[in-house]
Structures are given as structure tokens and as C-alpha cells.
mmCIF file as gemmi writes it, N, C-alpha and C atoms, coordinates in Angstrom:
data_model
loop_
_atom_site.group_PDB
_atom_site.id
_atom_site.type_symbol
_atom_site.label_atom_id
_atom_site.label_alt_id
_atom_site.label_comp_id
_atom_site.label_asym_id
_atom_site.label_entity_id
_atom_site.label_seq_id
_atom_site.pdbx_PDB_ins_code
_atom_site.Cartn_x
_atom_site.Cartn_y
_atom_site.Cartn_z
_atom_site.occupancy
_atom_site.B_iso_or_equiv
_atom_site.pdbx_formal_charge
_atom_site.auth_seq_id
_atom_site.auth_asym_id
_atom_site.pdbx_PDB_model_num
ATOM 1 N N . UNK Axp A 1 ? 2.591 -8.526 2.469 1 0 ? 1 A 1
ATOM 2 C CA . UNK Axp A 1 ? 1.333 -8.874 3.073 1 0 ? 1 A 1
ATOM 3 C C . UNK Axp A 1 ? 1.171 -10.39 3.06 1 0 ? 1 A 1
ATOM 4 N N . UNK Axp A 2 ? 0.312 -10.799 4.049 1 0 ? 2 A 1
ATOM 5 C CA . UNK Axp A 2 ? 0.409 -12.592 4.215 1 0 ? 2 A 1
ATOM 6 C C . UNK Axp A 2 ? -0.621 -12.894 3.438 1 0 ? 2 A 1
ATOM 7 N N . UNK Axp A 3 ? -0.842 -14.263 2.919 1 0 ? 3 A 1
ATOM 8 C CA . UNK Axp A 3 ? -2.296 -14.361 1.861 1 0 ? 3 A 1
ATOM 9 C C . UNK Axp A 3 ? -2.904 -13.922 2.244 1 0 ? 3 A 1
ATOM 10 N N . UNK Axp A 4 ? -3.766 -14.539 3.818 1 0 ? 4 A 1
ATOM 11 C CA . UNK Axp A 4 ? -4.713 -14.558 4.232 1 0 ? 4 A 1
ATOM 12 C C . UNK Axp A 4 ? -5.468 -12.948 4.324 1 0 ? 4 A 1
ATOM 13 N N . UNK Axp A 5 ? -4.712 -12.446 4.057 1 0 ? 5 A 1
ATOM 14 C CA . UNK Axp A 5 ? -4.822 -10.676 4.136 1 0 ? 5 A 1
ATOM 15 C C . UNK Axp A 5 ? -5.986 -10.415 3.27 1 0 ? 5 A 1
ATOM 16 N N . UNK Axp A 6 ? -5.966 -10.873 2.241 1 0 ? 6 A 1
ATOM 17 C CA . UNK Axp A 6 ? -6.56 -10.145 1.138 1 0 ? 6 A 1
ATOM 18 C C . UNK Axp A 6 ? -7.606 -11.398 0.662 1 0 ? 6 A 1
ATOM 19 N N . UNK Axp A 7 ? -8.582 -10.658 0.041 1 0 ? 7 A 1
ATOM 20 C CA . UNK Axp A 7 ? -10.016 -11.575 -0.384 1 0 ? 7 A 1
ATOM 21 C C . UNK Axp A 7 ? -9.953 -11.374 -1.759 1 0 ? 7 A 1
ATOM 22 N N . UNK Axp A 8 ? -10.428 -11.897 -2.71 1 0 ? 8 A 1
ATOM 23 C CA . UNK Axp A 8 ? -10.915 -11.534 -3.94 1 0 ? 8 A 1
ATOM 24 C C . UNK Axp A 8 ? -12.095 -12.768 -4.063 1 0 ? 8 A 1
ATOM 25 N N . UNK Axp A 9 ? -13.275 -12.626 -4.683 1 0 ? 9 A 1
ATOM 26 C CA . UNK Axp A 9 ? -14.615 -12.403 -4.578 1 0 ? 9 A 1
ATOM 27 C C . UNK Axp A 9 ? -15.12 -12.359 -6.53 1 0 ? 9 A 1
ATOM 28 N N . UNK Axp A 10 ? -15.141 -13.689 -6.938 1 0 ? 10 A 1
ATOM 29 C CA . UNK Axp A 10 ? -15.816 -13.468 -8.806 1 0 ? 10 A 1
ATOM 30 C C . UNK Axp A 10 ? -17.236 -13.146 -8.357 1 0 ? 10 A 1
ATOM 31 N N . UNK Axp A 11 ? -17.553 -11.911 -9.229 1 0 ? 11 A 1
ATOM 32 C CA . UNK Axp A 11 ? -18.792 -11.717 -9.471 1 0 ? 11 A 1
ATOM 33 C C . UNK Axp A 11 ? -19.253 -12.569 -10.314 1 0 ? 11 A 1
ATOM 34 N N . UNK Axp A 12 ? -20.761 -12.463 -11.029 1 0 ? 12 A 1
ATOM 35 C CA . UNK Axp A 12 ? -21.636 -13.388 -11.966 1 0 ? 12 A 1
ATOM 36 C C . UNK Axp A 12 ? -20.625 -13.037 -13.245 1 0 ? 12 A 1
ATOM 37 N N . UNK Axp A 13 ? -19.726 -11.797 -13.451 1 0 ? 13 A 1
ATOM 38 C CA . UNK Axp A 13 ? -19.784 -11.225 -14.573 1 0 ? 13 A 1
ATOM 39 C C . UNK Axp A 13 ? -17.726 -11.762 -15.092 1 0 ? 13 A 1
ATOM 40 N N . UNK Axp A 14 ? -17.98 -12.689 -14.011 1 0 ? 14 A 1
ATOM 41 C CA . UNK Axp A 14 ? -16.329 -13.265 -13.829 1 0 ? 14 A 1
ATOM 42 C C . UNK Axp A 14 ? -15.31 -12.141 -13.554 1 0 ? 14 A 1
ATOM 43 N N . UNK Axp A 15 ? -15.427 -11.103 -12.957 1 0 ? 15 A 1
ATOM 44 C CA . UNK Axp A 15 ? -14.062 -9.804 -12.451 1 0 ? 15 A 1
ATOM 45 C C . UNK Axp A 15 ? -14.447 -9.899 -11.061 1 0 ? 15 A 1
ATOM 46 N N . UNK Axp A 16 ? -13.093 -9.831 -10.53 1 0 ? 16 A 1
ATOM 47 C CA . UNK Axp A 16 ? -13.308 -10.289 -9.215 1 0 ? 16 A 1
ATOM 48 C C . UNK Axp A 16 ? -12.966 -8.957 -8.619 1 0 ? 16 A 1
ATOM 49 N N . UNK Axp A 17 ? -13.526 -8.811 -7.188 1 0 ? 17 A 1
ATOM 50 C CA . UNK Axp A 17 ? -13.382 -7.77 -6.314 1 0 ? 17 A 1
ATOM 51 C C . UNK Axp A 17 ? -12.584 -8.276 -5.335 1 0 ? 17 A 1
ATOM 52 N N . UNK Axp A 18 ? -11.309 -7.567 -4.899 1 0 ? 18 A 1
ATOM 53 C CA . UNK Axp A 18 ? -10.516 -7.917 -4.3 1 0 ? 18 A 1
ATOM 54 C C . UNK Axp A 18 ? -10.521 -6.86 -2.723 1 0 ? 18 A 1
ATOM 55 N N . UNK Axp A 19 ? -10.353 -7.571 -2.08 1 0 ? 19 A 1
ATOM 56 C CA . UNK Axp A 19 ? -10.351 -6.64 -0.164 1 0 ? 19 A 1
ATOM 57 C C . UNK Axp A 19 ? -9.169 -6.826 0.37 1 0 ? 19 A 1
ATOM 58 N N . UNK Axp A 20 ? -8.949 -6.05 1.441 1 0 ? 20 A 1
ATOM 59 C CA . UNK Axp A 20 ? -8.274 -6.269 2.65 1 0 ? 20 A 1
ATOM 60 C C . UNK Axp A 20 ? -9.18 -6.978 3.733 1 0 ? 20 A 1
ATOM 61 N N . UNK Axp A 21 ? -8.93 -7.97 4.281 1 0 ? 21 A 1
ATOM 62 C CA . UNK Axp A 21 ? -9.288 -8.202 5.806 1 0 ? 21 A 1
ATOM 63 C C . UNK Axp A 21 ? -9.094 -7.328 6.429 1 0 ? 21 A 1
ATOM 64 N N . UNK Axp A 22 ? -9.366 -7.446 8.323 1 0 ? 22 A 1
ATOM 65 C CA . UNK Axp A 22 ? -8.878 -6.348 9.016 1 0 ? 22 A 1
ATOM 66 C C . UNK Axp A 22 ? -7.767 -6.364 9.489 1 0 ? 22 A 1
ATOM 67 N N . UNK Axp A 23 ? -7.027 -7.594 9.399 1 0 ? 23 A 1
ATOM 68 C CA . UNK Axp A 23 ? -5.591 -8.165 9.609 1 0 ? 23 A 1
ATOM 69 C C . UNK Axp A 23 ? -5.055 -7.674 8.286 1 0 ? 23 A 1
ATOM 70 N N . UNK Axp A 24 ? -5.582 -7.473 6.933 1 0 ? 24 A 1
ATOM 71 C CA . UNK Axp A 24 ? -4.655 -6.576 6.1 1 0 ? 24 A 1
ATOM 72 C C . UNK Axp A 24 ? -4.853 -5.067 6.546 1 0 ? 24 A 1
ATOM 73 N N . UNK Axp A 25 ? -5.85 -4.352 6.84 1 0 ? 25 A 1
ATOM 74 C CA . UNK Axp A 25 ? -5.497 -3.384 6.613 1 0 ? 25 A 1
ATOM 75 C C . UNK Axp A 25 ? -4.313 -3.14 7.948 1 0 ? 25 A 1
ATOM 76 N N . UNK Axp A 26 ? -4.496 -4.126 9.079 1 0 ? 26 A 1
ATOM 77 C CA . UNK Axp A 26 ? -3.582 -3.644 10.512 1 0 ? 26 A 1
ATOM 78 C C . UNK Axp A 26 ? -2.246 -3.839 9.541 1 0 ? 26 A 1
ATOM 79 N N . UNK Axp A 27 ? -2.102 -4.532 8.685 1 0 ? 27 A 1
ATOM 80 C CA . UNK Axp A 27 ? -0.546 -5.049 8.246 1 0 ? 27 A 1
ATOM 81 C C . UNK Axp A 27 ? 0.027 -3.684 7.11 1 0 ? 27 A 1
ATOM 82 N N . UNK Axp A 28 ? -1.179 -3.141 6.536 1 0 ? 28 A 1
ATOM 83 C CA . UNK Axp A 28 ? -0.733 -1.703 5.845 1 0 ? 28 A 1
ATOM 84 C C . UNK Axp A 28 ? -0.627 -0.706 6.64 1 0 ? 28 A 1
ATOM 85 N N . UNK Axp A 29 ? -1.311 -0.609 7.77 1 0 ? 29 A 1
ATOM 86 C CA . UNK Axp A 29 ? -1.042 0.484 8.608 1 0 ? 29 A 1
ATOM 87 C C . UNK Axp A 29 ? 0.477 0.078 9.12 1 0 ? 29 A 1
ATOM 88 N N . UNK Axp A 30 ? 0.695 -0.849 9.55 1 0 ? 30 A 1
ATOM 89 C CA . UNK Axp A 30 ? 2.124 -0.964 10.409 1 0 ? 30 A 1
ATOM 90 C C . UNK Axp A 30 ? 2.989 -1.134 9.35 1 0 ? 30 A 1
ATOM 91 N N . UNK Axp A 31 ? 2.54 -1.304 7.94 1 0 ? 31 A 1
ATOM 92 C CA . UNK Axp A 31 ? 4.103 -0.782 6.72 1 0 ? 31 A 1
ATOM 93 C C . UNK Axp A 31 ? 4.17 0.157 6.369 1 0 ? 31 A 1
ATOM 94 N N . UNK Axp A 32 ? 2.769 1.5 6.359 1 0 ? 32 A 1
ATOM 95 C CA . UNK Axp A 32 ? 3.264 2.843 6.431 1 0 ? 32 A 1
ATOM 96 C C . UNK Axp A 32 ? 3.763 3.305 7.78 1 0 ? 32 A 1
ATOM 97 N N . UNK Axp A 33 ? 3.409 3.027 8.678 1 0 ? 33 A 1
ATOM 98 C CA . UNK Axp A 33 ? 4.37 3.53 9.951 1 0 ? 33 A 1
ATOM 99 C C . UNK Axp A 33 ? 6.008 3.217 9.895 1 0 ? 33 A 1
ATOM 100 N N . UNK Axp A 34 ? 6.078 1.942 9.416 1 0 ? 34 A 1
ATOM 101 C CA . UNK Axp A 34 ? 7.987 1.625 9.239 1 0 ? 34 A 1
ATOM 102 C C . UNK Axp A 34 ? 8.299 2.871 8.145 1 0 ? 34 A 1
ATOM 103 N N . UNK Axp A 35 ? 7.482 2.693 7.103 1 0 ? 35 A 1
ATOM 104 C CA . UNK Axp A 35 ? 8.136 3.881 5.901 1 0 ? 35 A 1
ATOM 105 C C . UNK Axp A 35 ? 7.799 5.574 6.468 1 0 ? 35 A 1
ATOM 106 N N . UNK Axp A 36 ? 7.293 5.615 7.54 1 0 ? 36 A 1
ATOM 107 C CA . UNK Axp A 36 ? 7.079 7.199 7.682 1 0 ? 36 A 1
ATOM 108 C C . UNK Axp A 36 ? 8.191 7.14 8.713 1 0 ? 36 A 1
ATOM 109 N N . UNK Axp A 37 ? 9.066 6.452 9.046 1 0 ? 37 A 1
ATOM 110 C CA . UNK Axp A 37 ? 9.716 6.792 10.049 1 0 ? 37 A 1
ATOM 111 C C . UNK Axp A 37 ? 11.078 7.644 9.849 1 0 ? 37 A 1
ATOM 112 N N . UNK Axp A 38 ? 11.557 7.722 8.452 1 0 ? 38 A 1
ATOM 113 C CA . UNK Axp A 38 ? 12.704 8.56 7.622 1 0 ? 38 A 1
ATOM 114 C C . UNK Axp A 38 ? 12.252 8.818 6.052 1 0 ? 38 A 1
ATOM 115 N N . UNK Axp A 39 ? 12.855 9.97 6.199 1 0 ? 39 A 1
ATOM 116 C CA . UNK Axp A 39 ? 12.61 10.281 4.583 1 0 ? 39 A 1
ATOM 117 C C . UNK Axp A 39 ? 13.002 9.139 3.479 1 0 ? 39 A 1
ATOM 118 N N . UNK Axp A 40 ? 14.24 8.602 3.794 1 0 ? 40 A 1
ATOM 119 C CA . UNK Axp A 40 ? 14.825 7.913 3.36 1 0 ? 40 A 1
ATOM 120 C C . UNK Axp A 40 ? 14.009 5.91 2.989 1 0 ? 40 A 1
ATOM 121 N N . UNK Axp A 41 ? 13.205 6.242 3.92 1 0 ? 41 A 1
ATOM 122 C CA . UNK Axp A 41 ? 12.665 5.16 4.089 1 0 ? 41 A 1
ATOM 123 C C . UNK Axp A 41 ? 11.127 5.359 3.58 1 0 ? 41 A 1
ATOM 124 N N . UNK Axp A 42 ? 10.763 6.285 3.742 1 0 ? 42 A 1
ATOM 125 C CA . UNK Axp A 42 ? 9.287 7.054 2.982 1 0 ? 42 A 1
ATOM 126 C C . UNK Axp A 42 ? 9.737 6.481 1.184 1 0 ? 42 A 1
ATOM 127 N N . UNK Axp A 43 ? 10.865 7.47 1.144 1 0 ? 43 A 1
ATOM 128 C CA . UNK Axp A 43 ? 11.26 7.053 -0.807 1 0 ? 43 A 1
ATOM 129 C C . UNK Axp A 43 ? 11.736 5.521 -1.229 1 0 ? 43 A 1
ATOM 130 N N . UNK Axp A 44 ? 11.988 5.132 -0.213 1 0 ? 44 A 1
ATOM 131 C CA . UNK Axp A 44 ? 12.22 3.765 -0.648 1 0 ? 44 A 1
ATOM 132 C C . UNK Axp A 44 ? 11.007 2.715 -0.511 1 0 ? 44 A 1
ATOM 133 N N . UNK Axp A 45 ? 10.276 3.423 0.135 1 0 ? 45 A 1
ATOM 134 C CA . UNK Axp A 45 ? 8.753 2.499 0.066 1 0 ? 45 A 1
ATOM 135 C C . UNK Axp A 45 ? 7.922 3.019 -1.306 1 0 ? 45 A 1
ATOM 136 N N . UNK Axp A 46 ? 7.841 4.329 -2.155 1 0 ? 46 A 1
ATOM 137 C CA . UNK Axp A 46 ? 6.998 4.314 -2.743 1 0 ? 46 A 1
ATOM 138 C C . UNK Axp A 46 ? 7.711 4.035 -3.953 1 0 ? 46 A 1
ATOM 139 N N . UNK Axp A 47 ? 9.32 3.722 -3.964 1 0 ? 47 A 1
ATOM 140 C CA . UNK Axp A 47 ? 10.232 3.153 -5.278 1 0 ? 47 A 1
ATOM 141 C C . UNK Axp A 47 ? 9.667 1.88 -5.136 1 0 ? 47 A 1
ATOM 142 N N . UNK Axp A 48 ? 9.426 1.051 -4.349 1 0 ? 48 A 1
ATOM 143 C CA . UNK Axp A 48 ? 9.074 -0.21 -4.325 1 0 ? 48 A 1
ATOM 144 C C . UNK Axp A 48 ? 7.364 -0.442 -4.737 1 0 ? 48 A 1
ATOM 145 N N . UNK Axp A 49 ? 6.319 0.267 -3.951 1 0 ? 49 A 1
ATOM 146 C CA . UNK Axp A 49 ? 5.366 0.195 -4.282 1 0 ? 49 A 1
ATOM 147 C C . UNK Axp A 49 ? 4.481 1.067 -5.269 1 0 ? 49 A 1
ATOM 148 N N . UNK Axp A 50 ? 4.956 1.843 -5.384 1 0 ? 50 A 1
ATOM 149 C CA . UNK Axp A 50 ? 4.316 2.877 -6.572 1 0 ? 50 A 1
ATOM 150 C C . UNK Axp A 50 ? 4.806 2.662 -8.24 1 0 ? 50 A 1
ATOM 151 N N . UNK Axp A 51 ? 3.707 2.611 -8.86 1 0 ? 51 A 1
ATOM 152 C CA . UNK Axp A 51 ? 4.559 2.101 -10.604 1 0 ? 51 A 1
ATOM 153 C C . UNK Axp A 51 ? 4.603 3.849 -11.152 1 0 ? 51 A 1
ATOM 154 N N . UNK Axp A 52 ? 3.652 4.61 -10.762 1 0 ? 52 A 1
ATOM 155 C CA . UNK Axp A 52 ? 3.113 5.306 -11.818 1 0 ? 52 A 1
ATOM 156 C C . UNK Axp A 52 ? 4.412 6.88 -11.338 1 0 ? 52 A 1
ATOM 157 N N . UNK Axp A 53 ? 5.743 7.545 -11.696 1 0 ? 53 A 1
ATOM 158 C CA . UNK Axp A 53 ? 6.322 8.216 -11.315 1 0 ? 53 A 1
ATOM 159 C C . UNK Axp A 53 ? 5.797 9.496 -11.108 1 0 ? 53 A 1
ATOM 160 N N . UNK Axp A 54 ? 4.468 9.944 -11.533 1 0 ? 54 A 1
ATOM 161 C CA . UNK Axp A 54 ? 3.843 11.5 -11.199 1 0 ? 54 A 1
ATOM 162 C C . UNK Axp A 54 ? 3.242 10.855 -9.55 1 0 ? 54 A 1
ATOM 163 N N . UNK Axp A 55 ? 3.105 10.198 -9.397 1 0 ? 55 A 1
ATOM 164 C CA . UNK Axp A 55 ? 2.226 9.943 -7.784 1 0 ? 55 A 1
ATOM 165 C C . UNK Axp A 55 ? 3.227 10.035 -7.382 1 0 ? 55 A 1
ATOM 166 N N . UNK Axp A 56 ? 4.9 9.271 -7.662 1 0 ? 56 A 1
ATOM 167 C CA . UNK Axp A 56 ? 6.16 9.501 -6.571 1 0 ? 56 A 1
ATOM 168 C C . UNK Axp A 56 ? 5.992 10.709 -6.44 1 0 ? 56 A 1
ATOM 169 N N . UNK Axp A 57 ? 6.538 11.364 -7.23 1 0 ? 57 A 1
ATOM 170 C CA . UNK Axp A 57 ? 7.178 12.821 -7.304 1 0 ? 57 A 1
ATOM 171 C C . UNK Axp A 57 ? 6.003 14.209 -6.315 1 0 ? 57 A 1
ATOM 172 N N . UNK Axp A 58 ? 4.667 13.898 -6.342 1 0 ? 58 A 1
ATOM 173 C CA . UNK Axp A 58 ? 3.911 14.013 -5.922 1 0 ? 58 A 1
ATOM 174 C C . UNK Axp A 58 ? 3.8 14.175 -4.056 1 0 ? 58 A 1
ATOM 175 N N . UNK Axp A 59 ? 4.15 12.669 -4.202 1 0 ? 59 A 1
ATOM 176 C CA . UNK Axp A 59 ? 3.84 12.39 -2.55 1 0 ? 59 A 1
ATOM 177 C C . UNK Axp A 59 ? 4.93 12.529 -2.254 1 0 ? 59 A 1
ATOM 178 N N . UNK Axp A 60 ? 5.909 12.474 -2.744 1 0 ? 60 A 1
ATOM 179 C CA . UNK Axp A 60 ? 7.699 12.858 -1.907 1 0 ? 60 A 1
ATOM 180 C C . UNK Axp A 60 ? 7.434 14.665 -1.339 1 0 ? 60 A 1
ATOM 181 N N . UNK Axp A 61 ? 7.036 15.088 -2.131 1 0 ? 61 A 1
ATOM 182 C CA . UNK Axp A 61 ? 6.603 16.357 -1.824 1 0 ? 61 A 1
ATOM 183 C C . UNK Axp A 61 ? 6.159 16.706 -0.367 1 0 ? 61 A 1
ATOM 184 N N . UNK Axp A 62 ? 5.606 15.991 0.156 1 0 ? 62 A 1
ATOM 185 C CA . UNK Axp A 62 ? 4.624 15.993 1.169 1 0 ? 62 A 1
ATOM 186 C C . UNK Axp A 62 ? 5.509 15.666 2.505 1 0 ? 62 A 1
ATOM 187 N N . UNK Axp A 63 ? 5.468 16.077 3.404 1 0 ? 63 A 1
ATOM 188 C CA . UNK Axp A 63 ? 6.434 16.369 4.564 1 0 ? 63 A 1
ATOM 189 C C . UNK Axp A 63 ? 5.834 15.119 5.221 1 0 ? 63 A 1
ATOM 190 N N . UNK Axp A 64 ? 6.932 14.134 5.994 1 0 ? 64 A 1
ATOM 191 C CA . UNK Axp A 64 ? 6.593 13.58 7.066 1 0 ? 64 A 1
ATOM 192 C C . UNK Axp A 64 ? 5.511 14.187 7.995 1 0 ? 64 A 1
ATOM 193 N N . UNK Axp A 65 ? 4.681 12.975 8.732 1 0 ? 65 A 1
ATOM 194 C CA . UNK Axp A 65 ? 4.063 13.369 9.901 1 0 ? 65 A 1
ATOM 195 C C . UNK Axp A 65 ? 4.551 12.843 11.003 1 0 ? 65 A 1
């Protein structure tokens, strides 16, 4: 994602709230479309972006659309 994508925002309480622009979310939609395009490429996107291995194992489950 490019900086400009994303906002983060300190509250009074100093934790910041972090966003997508609408140029991030267009830039997540068009990196799940590259990764839905093969299985192969589905698992290699959530090896890269997913930490937690019950959500892999989880969503691998789940059939292309």
C-alpha cells in the first residue's frame, strides 16, 4: 500500500485511529482481486499477510469466487 493510503489520527488520550483513504481501500480491493485469481496465489497472500495460523487454515477452506 502507498503512504498516502492510510491515515492515523491521535486522540486526546494519545492512541491513534488509523483509516484507509478511498485510494486505500481501491488499492485493497485490487490486491484481493490479484490473490483471488489462483488458489495458489489466494495461499500465498494470506502466508504473507495473515500472522494468526487458525484464520489461514480457516479461510483456505473457503472456495474461490
Amino acid at each position: 500500500m502507498t503512504y498516502e493510503s492510510i491515515v492515523s489520527v491521535y486522540t486526546v488520550s494519545g492512541e491513534p485511529i488509523t483509516a484507509l483513504t478511498d485510494a486505500g481501500l481501491s488499492e485493497i480491493k485490487d490486491m484481493l482481486a490479484a490473490a483471488r485469481r489462483s488458489t495458489k496465489d489466494w495461499h500465498d497472500f494470506l502466508r504473507d499477510f495473515v500472522a494468526d495460523p487458525d484464520i489461514i487454515a480457516r479461510v483456505k477452506d473457503q472456495p474461490l469466487r
